[in-house]
C-alpha positions in Angstrom: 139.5 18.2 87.3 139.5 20.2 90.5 137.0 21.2 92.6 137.2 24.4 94.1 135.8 24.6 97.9 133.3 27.7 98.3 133.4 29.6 101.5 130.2 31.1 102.4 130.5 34.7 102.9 129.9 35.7 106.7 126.5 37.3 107.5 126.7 41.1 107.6 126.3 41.3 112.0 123.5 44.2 111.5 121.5 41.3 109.6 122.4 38.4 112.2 119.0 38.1 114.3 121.0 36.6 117.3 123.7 40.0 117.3 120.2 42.2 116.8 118.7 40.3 120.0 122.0 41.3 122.0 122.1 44.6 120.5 118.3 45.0 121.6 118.8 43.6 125.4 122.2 45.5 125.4 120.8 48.9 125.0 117.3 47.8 127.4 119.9 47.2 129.7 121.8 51.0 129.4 118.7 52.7 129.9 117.8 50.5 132.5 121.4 51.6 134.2 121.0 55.4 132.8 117.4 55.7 134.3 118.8 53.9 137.8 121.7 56.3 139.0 119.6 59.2 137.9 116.8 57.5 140.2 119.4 56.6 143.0 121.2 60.5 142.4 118.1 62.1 142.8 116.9 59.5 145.9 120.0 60.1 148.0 120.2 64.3 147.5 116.6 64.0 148.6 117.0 61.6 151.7 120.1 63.2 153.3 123.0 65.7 152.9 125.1 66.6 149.9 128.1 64.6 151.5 125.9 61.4 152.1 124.5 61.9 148.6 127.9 61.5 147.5 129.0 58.8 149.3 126.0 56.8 148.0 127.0 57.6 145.0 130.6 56.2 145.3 129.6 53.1 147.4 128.9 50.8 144.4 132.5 51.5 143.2 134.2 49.4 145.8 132.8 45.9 145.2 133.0 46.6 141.3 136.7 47.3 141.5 137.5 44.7 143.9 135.5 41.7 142.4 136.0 42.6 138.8 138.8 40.2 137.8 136.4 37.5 139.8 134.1 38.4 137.3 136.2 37.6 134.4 136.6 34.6 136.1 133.0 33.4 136.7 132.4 34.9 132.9 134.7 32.0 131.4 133.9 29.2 133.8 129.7 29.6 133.3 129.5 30.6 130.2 129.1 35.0 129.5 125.5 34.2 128.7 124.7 32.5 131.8 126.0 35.8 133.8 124.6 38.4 131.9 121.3 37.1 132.6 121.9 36.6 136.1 122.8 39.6 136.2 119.9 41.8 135.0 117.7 39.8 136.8 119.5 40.9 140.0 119.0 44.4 138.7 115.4 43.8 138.0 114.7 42.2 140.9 116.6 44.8 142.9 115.6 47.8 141.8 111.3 46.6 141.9 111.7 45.8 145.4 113.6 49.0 146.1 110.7 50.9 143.9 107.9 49.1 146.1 109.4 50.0 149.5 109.4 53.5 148.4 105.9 54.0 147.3 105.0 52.6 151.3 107.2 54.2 153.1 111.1 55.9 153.3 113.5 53.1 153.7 116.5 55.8 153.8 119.8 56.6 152.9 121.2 52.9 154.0 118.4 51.7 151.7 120.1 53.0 148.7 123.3 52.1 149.9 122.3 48.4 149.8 121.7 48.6 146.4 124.4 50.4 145.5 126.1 47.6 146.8 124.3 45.4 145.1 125.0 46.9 141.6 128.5 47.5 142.1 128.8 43.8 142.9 126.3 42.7 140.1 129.1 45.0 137.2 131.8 43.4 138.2 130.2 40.3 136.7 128.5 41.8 134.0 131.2 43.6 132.6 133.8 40.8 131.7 130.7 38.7 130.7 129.3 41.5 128.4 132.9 41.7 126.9 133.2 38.1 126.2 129.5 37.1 124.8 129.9 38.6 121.2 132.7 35.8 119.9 130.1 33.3 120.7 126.9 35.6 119.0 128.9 36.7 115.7 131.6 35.5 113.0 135.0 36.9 113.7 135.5 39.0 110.8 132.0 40.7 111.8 133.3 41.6 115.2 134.2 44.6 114.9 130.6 46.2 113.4 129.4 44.2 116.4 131.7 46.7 118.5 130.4 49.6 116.7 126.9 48.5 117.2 127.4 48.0 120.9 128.9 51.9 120.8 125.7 52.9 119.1 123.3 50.8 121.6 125.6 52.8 124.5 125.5 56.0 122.9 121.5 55.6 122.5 120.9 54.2 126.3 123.3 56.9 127.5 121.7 60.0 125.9 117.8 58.8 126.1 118.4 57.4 129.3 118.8 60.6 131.6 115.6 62.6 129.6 113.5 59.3 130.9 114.5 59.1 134.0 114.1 62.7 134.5 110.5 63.0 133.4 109.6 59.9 135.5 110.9 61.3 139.0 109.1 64.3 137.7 106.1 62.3 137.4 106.1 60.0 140.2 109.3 60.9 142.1 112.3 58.2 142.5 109.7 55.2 143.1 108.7 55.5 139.6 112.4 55.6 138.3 113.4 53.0 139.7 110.2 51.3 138.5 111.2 52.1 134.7 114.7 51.0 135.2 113.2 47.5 136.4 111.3 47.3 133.8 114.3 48.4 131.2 116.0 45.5 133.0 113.2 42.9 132.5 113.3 43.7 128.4 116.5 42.4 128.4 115.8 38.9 130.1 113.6 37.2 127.1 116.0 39.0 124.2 118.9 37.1 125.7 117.0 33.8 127.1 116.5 33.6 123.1 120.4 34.1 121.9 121.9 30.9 120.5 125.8 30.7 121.2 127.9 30.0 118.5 130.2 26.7 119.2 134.0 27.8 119.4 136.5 25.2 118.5 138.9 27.0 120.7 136.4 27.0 123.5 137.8 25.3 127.0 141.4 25.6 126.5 142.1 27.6 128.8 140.0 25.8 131.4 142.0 23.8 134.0 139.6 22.7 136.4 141.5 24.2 139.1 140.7 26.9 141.9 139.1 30.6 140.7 142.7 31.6 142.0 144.4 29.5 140.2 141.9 30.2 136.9 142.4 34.1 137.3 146.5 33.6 137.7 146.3 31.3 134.1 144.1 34.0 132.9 146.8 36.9 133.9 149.5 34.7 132.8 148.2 34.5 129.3 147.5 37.9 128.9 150.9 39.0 130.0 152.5 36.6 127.2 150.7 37.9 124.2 152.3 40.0 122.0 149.0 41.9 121.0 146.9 41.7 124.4 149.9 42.6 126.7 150.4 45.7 125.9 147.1 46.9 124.6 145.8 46.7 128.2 149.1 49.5 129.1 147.0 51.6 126.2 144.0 51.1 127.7 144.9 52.2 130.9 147.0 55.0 129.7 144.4 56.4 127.6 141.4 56.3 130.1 143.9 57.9 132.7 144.1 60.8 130.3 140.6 61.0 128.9 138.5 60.5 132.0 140.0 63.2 134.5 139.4 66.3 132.0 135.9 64.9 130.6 134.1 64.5 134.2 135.8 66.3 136.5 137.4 69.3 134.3 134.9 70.0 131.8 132.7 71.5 134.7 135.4 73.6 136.6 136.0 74.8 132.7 132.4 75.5 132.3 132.5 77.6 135.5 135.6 79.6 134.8 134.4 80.2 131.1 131.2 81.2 132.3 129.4 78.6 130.0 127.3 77.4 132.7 125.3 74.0 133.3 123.7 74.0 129.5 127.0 74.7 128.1 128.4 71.6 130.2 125.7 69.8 128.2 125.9 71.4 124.9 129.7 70.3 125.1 128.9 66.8 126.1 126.0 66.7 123.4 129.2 67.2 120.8 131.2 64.9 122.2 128.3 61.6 122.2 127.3 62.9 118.5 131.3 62.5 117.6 131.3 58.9 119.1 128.0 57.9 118.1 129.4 58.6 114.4 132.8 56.5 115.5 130.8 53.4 116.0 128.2 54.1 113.1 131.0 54.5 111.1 132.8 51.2 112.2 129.2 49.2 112.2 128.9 50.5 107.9 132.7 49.5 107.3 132.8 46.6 109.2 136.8 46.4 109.2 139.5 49.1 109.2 142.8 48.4 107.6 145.7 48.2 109.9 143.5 49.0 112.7 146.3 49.1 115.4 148.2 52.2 113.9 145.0 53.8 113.0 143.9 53.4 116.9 147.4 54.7 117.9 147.2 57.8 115.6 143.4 58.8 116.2 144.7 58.7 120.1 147.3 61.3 119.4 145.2 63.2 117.6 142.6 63.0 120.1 145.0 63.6 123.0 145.4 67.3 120.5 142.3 67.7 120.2 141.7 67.3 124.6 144.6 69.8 125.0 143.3 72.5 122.8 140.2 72.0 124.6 141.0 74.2 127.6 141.9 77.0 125.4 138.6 77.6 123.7 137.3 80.9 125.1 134.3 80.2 122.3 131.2 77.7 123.4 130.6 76.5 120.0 134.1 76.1 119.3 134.4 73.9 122.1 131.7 71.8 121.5 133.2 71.2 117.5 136.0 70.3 119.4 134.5 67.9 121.7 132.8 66.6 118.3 136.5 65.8 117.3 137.3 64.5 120.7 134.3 61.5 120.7 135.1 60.9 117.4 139.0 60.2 117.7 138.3 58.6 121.3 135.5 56.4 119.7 137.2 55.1 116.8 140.4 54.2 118.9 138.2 52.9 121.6 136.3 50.9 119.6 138.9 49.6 117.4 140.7 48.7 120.9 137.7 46.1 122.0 137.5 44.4 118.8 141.4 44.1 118.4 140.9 42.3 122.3 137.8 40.3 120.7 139.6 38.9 117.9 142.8 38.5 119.3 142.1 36.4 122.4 141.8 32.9 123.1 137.7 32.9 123.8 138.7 30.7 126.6 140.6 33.7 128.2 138.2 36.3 127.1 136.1 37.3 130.4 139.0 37.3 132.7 140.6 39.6 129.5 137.4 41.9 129.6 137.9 42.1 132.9 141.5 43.7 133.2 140.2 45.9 130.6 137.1 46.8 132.1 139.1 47.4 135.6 141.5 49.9 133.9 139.0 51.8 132.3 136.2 51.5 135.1 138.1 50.5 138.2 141.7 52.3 138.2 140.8 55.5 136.1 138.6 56.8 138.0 140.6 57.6 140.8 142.1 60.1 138.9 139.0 62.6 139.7 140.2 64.1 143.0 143.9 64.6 141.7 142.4 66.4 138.4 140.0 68.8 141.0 142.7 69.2 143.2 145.1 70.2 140.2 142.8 72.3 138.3 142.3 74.3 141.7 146.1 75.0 142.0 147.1 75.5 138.3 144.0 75.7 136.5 142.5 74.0 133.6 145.2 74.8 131.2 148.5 73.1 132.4 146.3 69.9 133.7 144.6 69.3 130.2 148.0 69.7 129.0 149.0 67.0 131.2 146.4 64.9 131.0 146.9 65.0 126.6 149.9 64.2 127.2 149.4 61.1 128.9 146.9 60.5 126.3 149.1 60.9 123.4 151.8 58.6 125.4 149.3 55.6 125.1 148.8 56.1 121.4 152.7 56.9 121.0 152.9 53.2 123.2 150.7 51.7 120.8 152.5 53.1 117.2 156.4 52.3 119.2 155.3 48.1 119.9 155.4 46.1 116.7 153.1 43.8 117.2 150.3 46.0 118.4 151.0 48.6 115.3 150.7 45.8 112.7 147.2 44.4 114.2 144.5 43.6 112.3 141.1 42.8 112.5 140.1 39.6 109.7 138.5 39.9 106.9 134.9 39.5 105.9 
């Protein structure tokens, strides 16, 4: 007689207590970084000139571009638990001190600078680390709810974040800001002190002992070999080249020319977090989408549609139903994108992974603002979305025209 071996189902992730810890110091975290660059926005306008404001602004984008694929690094030899705490406790710590000095006095615009600084450096080690922690927090075939849980914990920081932060420099002027986003940061600290990693048989084989240089060029060296990882970071970069341009620099030159004004700029974006908030509640109920590469392709040419009809809505509440469309495409293919990443890589490889991804996205497509200003201001809104869609419908054409990235999927529960 033959004894048949039970598998034990996987725990849903929105049930696991250690995924619910994360989820909770992930989105204290969000608001703590929502309620901060409102705090350090609102800080630098006041201290100094629109043009100083600015380059405030942009200083913390240096460090995080440059040190990110260190950060990958550190993230997979120290463990991404170990940074992400390190991490927001820099950010607590940071931003208190920064709060004290300005209820006694006006340290200035090289004040905020610092910590600028000091932020930018601390994301380009919390980034990879964030990206690599939920392997070790969750089964496998639960990591993609754990992606759309992380989408709704964004979502949530994101939209409740600014409202905060606006009624507390209303109340007690950037001190007290940055006083709430310390606080924010310190929630996080005993919700992830508490987590307990999950062992990975996998874990360490990617770990040579060597140099960080010699680390990161293993870690680039794998990713350039997989069938699945290799070209997915082409997408990502592809896709965030087309997407970001239009959605923060072109959506207010729009507004303008349309003569939607500043609440229509926020009625628009209001549809467009409502349609990804329902992506990544959608992929937290289902908890795994069937052939999940060619759906991400598709919903990122139909997205790239949806971006490139966008400049042609003379109507505001047409264009925020199609911004609805657009966060809701982008979402899904987004988030279907990280947990292809999480379940595909080594876990070995996975912070210096996160953070090529997190550099195209963060790092590389950003610079893309100025061109899309500059363009918009010489043809208008209409041939630039045009453009940008297309670029956006070439990374989800990319992703349908590679084989191995088309017939991904994530595992089963």
């Amino acid at each position: 007689m033959t004894t048949a071996t039970l598998v034990a189902p996987s725990r849903p992730a929105h049930r696991n207590p250690q995924v619910l810890r994360w989820l909770g110091a992930y989105t204290a975290s969000t608001l703590g970084d929502s309620v901060y660059y409102l705090a350090l926005s609102w800080a630098a306008v006041s201290s100094g000139t629109p043009a100083q404001a600015g380059l405030v602004m942009t200083v913390s984008a240096v460090p995080r571009a440059l040190l990110m694929l260190v950060g990958g690094v550190v993230a997979d030899r120290l463990g991404p638990r170990r940074v992400v705490i390190a991490s927001d406790a820099v950010r607590c710590l940071s931003t208190l001190l920064l709060a004290a000095s300005l209820f006694v006095a006006a340290p200035g615009l090289w004040a905020l600078a610092a910590i600028a600084l000091v932020f930018g450096t601390v994301d380009a080690l919390f980034l990879p680390a964030v990206g690599a922690l939920p392997p070790r927090i969750a089964e496998r075939d639960q990591l993609a709810r754990v992606q759309g849980m992380r989408g709704i914990g964004y979502r949530a920081g994101a939209v409740l974040g600014a409202p905060l932060g606006g009624l507390a420099v209303a109340l007690g002027g950037s001190a007290t800001a940055f006083t709430v986003a310390g606080v924010l940061f310190a929630l996080s600290l005993p919700l992830l002190c508490t987590l307990k990693l999950r062992s990975l048989p996998e874990e360490g084989s990617g770990e040579g002992g060597g140099t960080a240089l010699r680390d990161l060029a293993d870690g680039l060296r794998y990713l350039r070999g997989h069938r699945v990882l290799g070209p997915m970071m082409i997408v990502v970069l592809l896709s965030d080249l087309g997407f970001v341009g239009p959605l923060n620099v072109g959506l207010a030159l729009l507004a303008e020319q349309r003569g939607w004004g500043a609440s229509g700029i926020g009625w628009v974006l209001f549809g467009f977090g409502t349609g990804a908030g329902a992506a990544s509640l959608l992929l937290t109920v289902w908890g795994r989408v069937p052939r999940a590469g060619a759906v991400s392709g598709f919903t990122m040419v139909l997205g790239a549609v949806a971006i490139g009809a966008l400049a042609s809505v003379p109507l505001l509440p047409v264009a925020v139903g199609v911004a609805l469309a657009i966060g809701l495409l982008a979402g899904l293919s987004g988030a279907l994108c990280n947990a292809l990443v999480q379940t595909e890589c080594d876990p070995a490889y996975l912070g210096r992974v996160s953070a090529v991804s997190s550099l195209c996205s963060l790092g590389l497509a950003p610079l893309s603002f100025p061109l899309t200003g500059a363009a918009i201001g010489l043809w208008g809104p209409g041939p630039v979305f045009a453009v940008s869609a297309a670029v956006c419908a070439l990374s989800g054409a990319y992703a349908l025209l590679v084989p191995a990235l088309r017939r991904a999927e994530l595992p089963r529960s």
